[in-house]
C-alpha positions as protocol buffer text, in pm:
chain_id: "A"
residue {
  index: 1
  type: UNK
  ca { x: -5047 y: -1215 z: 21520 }
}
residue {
  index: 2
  type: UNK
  ca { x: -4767 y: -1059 z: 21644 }
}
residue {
  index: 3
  type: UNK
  ca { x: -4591 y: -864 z: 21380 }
}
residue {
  index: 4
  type: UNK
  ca { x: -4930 y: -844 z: 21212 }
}
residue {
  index: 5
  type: UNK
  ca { x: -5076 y: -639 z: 21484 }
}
residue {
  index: 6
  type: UNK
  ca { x: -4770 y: -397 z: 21484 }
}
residue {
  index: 7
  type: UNK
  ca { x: -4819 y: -347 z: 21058 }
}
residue {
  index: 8
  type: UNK
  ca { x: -5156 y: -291 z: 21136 }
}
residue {
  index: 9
  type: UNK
  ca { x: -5058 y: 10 z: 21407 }
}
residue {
  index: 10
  type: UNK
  ca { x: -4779 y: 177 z: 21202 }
}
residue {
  index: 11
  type: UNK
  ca { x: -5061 y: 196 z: 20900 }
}
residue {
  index: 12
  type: UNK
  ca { x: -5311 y: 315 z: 21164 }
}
residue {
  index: 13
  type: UNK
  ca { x: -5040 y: 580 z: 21341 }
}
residue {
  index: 14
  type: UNK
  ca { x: -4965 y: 671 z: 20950 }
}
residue {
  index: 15
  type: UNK
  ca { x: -5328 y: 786 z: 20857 }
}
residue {
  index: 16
  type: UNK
  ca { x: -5395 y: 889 z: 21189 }
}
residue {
  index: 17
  type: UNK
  ca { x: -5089 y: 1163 z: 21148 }
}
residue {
  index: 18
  type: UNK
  ca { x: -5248 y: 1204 z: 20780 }
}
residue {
  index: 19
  type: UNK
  ca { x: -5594 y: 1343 z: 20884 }
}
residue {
  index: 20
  type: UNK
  ca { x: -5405 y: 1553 z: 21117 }
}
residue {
  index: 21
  type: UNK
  ca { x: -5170 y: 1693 z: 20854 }
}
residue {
  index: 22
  type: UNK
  ca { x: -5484 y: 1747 z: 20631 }
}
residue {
  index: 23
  type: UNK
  ca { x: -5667 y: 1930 z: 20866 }
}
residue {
  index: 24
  type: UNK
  ca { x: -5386 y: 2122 z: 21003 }
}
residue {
  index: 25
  type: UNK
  ca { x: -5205 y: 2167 z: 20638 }
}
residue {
  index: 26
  type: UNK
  ca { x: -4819 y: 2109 z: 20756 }
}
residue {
  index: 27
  type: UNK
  ca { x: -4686 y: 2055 z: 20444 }
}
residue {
  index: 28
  type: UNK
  ca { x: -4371 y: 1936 z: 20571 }
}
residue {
  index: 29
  type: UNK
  ca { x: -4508 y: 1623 z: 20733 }
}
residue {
  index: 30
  type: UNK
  ca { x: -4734 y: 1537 z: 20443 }
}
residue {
  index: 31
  type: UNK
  ca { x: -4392 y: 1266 z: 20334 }
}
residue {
  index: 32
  type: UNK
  ca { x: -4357 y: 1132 z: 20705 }
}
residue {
  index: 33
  type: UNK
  ca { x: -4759 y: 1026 z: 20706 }
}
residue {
  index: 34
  type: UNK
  ca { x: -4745 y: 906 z: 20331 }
}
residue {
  index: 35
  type: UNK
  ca { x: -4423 y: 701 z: 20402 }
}
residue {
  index: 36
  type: UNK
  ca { x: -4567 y: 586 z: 20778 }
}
residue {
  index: 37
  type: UNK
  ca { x: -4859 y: 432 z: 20588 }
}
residue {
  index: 38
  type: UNK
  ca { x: -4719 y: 278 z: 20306 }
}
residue {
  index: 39
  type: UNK
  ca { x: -4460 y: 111 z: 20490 }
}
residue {
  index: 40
  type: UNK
  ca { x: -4809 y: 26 z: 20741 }
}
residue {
  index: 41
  type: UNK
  ca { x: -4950 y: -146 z: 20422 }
}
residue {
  index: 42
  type: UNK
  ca { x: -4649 y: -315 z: 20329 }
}
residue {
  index: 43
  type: UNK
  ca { x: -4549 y: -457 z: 20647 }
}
residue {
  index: 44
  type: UNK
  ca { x: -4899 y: -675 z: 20672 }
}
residue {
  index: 45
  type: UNK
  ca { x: -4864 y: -936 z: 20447 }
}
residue {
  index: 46
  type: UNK
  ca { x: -4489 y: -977 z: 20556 }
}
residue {
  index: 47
  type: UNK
  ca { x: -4637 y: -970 z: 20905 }
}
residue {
  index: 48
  type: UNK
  ca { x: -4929 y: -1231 z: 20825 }
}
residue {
  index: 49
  type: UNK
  ca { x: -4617 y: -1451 z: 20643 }
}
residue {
  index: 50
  type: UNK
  ca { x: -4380 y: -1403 z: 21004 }
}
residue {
  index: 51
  type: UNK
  ca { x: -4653 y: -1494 z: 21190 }
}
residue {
  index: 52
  type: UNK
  ca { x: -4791 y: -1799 z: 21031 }
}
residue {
  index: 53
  type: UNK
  ca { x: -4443 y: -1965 z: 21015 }
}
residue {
  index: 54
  type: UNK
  ca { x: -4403 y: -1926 z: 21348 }
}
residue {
  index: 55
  type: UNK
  ca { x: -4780 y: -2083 z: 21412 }
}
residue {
  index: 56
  type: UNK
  ca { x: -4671 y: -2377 z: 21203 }
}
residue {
  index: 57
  type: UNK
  ca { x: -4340 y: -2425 z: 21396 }
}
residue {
  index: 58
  type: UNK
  ca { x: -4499 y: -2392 z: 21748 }
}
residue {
  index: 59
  type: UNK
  ca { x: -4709 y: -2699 z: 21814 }
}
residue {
  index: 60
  type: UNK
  ca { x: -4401 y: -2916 z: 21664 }
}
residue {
  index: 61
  type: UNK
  ca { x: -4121 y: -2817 z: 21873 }
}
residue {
  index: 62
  type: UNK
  ca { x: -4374 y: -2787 z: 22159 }
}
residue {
  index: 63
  type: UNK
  ca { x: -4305 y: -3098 z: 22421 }
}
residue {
  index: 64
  type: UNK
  ca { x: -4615 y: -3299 z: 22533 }
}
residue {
  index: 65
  type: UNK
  ca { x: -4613 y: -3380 z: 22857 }
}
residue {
  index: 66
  type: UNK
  ca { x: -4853 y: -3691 z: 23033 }
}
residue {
  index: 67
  type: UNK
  ca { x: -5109 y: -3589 z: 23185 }
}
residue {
  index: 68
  type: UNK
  ca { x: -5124 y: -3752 z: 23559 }
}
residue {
  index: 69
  type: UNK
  ca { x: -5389 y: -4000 z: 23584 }
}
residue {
  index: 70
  type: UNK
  ca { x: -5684 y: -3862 z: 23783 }
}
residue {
  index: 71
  type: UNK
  ca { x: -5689 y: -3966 z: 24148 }
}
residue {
  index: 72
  type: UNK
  ca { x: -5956 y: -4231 z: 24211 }
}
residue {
  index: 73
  type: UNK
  ca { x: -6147 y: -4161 z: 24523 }
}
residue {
  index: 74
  type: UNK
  ca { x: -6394 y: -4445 z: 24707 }
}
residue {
  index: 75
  type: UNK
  ca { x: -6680 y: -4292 z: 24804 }
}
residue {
  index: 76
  type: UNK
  ca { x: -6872 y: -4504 z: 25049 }
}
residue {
  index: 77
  type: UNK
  ca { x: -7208 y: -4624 z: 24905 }
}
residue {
  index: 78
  type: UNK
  ca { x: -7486 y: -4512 z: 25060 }
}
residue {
  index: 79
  type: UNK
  ca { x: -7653 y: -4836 z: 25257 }
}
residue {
  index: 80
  type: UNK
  ca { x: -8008 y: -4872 z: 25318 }
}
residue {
  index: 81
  type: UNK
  ca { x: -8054 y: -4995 z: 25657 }
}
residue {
  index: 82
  type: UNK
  ca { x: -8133 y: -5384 z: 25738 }
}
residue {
  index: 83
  type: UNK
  ca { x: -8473 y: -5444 z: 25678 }
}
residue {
  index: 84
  type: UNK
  ca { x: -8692 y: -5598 z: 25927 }
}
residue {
  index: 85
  type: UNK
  ca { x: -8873 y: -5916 z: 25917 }
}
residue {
  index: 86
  type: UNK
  ca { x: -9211 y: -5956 z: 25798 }
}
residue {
  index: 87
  type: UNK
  ca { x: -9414 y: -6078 z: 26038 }
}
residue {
  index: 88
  type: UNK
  ca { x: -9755 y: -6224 z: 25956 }
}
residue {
  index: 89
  type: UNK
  ca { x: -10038 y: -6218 z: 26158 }
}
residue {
  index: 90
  type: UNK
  ca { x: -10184 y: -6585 z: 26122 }
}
C-alpha cells in the first residue's frame, strides 16, 4: 500500500491547493492544482498495480524458518497424602 498511499496524498495535496486557489482566486496556480490532481488520480491504479506485485512476490521469496519445539516442563503432580487405615470397631 505503499505507492498507493503516496497517489492517494499527491491527489489529496492537489485538491487541497485547489480549494485554496478557489477561494483565494490565484489564477496562476489554478495549472499546478489541476496538474497535482490529475497526476494524484493517475498514479492510483499504477500504485494499486506496484503494490500488489510486490504482495504477490513477498511471501515467495520470504524464507521459513522452524519454529523451535516448545520446551517441555515436568510439573510435579500434586499427591494426595497416604491414607490411613480403616479401622473398625468390632
Amino acid at each position: 500500500m505503499r505507492y498507493t498511499k503516496a497517489a492517494l496524498l499527491i491527489f489529496g495535496v492537489g485538491l487541497v491547493l485547489a480549494m485554496i486557489v478557489v477561494a483565494a482566486e490565484i489564477k496562476p496556480m489554478q495549472r499546478i492544482a489541476s496538474t497535482a490532481m490529475a497526476f494524484g488520480i493517475a498514479a492510483i491504479p499504477v500504485g494499486m498495480a506496484v503494490d500488489w506485485r510486490l504482495a504477490i512476490r513477498a511471501p515467495r521469496s520470504a524464507t521459513r524458518r522452524r519454529d523451535k519445539a516448545p520446551t517441555r516442563r515436568n510439573v510435579p503432580s500434586t499427591r494426595r497424602p497416604p491414607r490411613k487405615p480403616i479401622r473398625s470397631n468390632r
